[in-house]
C-alpha positions as CSV (number, residue, x, y, z in Angstrom):
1,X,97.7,62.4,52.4
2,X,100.6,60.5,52.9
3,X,99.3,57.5,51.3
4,X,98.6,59.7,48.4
5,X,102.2,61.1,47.7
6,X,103.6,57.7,48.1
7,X,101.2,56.4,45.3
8,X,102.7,59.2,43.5
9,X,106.0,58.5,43.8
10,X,105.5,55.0,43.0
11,X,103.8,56.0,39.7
12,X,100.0,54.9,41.0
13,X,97.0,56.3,38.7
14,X,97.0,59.7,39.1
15,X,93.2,60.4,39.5
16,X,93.3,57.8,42.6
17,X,96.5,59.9,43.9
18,X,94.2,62.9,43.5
19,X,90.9,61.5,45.0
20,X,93.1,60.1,47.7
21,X,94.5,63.6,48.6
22,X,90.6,64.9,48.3
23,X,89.5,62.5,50.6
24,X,92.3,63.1,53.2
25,X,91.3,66.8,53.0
26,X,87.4,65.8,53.5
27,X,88.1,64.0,56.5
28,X,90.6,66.8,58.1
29,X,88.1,69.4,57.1
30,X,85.2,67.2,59.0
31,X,87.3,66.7,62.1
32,X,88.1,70.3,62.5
33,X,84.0,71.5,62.3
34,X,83.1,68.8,64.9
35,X,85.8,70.4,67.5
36,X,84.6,73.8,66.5
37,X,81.5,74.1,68.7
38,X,82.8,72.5,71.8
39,X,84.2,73.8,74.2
40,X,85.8,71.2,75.8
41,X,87.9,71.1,72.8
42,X,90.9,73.9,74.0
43,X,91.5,77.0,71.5
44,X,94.9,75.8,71.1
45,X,94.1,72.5,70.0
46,X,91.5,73.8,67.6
47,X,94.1,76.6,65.7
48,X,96.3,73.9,66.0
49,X,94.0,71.4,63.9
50,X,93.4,74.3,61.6
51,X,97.2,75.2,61.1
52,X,97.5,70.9,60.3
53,X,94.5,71.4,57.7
54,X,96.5,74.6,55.8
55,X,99.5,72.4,55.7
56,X,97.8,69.2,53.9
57,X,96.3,72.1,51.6
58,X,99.4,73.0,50.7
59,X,100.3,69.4,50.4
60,X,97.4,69.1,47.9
61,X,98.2,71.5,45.9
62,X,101.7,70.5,45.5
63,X,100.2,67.1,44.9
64,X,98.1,68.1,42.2
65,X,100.9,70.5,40.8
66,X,103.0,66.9,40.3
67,X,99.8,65.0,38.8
68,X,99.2,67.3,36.4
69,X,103.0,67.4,35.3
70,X,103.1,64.1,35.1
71,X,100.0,63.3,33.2
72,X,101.5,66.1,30.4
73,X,98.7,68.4,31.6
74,X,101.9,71.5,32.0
75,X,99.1,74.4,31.3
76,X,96.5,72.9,34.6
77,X,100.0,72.8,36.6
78,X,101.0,76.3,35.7
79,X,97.7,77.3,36.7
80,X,97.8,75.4,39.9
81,X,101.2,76.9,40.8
82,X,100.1,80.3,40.0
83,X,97.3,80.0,42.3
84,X,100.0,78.7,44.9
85,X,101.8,81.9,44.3
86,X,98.7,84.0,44.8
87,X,98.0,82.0,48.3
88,X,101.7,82.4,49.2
89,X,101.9,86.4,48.7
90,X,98.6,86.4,51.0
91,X,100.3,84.1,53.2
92,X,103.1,86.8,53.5
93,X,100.6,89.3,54.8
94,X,98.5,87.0,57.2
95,X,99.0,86.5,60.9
96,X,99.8,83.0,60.4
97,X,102.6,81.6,62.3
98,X,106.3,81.8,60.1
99,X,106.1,77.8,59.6
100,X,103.4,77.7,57.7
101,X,105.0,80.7,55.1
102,X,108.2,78.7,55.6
103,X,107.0,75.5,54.4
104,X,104.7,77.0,51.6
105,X,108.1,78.8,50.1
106,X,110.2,75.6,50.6
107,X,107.3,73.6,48.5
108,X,107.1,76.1,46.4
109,X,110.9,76.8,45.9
110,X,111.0,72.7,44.7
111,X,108.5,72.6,42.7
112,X,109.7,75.3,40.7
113,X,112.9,72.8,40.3
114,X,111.0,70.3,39.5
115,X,109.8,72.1,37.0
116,X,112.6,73.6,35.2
117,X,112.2,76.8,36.3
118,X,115.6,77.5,38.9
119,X,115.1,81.3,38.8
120,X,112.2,81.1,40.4
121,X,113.4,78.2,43.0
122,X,116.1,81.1,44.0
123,X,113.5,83.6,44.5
124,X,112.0,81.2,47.1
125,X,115.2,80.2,48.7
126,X,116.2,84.0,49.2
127,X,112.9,84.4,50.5
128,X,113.2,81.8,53.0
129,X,117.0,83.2,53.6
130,X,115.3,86.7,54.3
131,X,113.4,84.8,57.0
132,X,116.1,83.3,58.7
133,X,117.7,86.7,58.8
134,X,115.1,87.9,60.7
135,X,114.5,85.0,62.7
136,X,117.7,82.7,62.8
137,X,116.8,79.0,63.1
138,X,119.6,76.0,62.9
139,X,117.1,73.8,61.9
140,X,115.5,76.0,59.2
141,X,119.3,77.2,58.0
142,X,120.0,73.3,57.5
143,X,116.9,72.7,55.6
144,X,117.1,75.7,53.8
145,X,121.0,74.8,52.5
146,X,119.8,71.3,52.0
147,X,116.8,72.5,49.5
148,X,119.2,75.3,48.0
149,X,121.6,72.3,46.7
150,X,119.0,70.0,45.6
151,X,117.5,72.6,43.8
152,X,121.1,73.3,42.1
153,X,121.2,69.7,41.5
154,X,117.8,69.7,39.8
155,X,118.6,72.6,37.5
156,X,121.3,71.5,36.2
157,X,120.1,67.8,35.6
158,X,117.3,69.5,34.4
159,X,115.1,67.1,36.4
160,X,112.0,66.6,36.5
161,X,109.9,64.8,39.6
């Protein structure tokens, strides 16, 4: 997965980027069904490898999100965000630990940057303040003022990663 967003970044073919990120998905997918059966595998390190395989979905998706912007495709990326949007609310409701729902909403909150769309970045971020209100977190309050002024940055450059 990381190979694939460096690609990315570095302006590689986009279908490689995206059968990169597929493949990296296959292979974390794989790994987790051969520890399921085993028991000498603990439970912790089996939610654990299942918590890793949500993330690099969510990595994926933001991945393909990006590929489809930049191959002018804006109609498949605002139907892959709006899926991400849909996961996110259900993520909301699920017993999944906070970092998970924290690092959707802080992927979510730049791609919407990215994207031109900053009212909906600030939705995220005050979603992710409401979180540390709850919860307070110096590292999480540093990321989340970090994101918050690259995502004022980004809006008004009008940017576009």
């Amino acid at each position: 997965m990381d190979a694939a967003e460096r690609l990315l970044a570095d302006g590689g073919d986009l279908e490689h980027v995206e059968a990169m990120a597929l493949r990296s998905i296959q292979d974390d997918e794989w790994r987790l069904q051969r520890m399921r059966p085993f028991d000498w595998y603990r439970v912790e390190d089996k939610r654990e490898t299942q918590r890793a395989l949500l993330t690099n979905y969510w990595r994926l998706w933001s991945l393909q999100v990006r590929c489809h912007r930049k191959a002018g495709r804006q109609d498949r990326a605002s139907e892959a965000l709006a899926q991400m949007e849909h996961r996110v609310a259900t993520l909301a409701r699920s017993r999944e630990p906070q970092p998970t729902y924290w690092n959707a909403l802080a992927m979510l909150a730049r791609l919407h940057a990215e994207g031109g769309q900053p009212d909906l970045a600030s939705q995220k971020i005050a979603l992710l303040q409401q979180l540390l209100t709850q919860q307070p977190n110096p590292d999480r309050a540093t990321h989340a003022a970090h994101l918050s002024r690259s995502i004022s940055c980004c809006s008004v450059l009008n940017c576009v990663a």
